[in-house]
N, C-alpha and C positions, 0 to 999 in steps of 0.2 A: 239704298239697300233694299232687299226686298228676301219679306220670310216667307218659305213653301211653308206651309200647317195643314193641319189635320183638325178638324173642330171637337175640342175635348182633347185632345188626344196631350202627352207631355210635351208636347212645340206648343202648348199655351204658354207656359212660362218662359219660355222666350219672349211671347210675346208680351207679355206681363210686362218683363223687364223692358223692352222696347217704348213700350208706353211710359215707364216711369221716368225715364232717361229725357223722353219728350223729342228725340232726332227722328226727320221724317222718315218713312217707309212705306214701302208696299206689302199687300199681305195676298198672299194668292193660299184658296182651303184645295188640297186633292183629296184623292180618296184612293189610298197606298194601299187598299184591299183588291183594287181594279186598277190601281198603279196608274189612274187617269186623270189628265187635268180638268179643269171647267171647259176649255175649249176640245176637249177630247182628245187630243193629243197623247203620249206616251209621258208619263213624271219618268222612266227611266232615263230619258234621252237626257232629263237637268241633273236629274242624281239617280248614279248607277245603283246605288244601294235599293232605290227604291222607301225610304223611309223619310221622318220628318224627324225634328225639324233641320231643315237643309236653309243656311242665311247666304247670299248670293251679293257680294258686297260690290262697293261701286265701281271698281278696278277691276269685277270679274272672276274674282277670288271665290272659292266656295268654302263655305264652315259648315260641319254637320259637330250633334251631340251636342245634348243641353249642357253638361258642364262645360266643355270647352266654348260654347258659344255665350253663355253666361260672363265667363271671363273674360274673354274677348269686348263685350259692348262693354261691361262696364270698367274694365281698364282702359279701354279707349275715351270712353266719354269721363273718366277721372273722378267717376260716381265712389266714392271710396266707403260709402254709408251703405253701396249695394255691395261693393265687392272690397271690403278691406286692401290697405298695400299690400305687395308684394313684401315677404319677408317677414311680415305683423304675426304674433299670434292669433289675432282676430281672424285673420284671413285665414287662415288652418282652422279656425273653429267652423267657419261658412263653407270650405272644403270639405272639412270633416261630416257636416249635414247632408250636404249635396251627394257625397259619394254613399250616406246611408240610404237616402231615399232613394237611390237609386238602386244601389245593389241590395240593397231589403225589403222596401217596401213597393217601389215599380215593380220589381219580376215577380211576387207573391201575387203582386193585385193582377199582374197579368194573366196567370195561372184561372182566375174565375173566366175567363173572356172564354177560356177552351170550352166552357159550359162544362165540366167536370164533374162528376159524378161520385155517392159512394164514399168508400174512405180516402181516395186520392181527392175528392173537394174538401173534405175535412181536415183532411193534412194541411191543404193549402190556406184553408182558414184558421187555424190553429197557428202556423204559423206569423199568419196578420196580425193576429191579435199578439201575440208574444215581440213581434216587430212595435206592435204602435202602444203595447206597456215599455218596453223602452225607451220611448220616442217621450211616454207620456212621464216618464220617471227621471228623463234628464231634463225636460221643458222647464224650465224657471220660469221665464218669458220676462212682459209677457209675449216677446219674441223668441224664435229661437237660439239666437245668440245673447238675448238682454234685452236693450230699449228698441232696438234700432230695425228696421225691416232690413230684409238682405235677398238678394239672389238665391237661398236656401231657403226663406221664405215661402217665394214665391214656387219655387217648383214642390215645398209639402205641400201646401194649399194645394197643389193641382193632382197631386199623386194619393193624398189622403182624404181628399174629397170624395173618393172612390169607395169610399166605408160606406157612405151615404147615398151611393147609389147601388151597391149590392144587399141595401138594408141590416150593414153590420152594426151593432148598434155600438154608439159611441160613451154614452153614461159613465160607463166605467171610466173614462180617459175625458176628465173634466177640463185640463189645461188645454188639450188637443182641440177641441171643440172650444173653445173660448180665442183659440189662434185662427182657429179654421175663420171665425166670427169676424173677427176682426179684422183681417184680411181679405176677406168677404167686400168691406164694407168700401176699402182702397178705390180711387177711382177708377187706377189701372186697370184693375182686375174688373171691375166692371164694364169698362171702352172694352175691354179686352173680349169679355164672354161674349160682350152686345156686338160686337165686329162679327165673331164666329158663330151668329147666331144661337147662342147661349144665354138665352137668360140668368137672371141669377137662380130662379123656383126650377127652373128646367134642369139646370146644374146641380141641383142638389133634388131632382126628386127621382125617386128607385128608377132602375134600368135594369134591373136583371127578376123578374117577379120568384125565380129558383133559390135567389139570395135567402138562404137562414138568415132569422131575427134574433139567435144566439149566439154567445159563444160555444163551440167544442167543449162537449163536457170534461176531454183529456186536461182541456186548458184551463177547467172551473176552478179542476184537484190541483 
């Protein structure tokens, strides 16, 4: 198999998972803003979309989308601690995460990338933080299903890890940072960031110097 990635970008938790699983692979980074590969070539010509992460299986097969490719390795590789059975309630509670980080807290956090200005950055920070009080109000843990790491895991860690590079600050949300922590610590995640040239300090220190160190005072009230 072999994963297209983007360094940082949500095709880490692919890779994440890939690593946990332990089945070998290739990992090739582009750079889907220039749509180019390392050798210079076009990334369109392997995926029309032009996005990550795009998995290229060994039959020739293409998978794009982290949830669906999440599902896929670890139903294939019979990892049932990353991705519950089919039919489980468990497995609807790790679908249920996946499909929030995704459609709540991915498209918010992508909103800072536009460099956003005014009250439309505020709206979009407002939002974050109302996103990741719920995030931080259903977390038991100290995973987010219970004991267990999951495939939902792995892609918060990589989607809310972005608090911490916009210098959102996280205090308020003590279970989220205590998961972020410890997932942190995973080997995975470490092969992982160290592959894509990621350290761990690197990964978690500011990237945007615009990021407010508050919340939206809309959001205090």
């Amino acid at each position: 198999m072999k994963l297209f990635t983007r360094p940082g970008a949500s095709s880490l938790s692919v890779h994440i998972l890939l690593r946990e699983i332990g089945e070998p692979f290739q990992l090739e980074a582009v750079n889907v803003t220039t749509t180019l590969r390392a050798d210079g070539s076009d990334y369109r010509a392997a995926a029309p979309h032009g996005m990550v992460p795009l998995l290229v299986l060994d039959d020739g097969e293409e998978l794009t989308e982290n949830l669906v490719i999440a599902q896929y390795l670890c139903d294939r590789a019979r990892r049932y601690d990353l991705m519950p059975a089919t039919g489980t309630q468990r497995r609807y509670r790790v679908m249920e995460w996946q499909s929030f980080v995704a459609a709540e807290l991915d498209k918010n956090f992508m909103a800072l990338t536009r460099r956003l200005e005014g009250p439309v950055r505020e709206l979009a920070l407002l939002r974050i933080h109302e996103r990741l009080a719920v995030a931080e109000r259903e977390l038991t843990g100290p995973y987010l299903t219970g004991f267990s790491f999951t495939a939902a895991d792995a892609f918060f860690f990589v989607i809310a890890s972005r608090a911490r590079h916009y210098r959102i600050p996280l205090h308020a949300y003590p279970r989220i940072e205590a998961l972020l922590d410890l997932i942190g610590e995973r080997a995975s995640v470490r092969d992982a960031l160290a592959a894509e040239g990621l350290s761990r300090g690197h990964w978690l220190a500011e990237e945007n110097p615009q990021a407010v160190a508050d919340a939206p005072a809309a959001f205090a009230r």
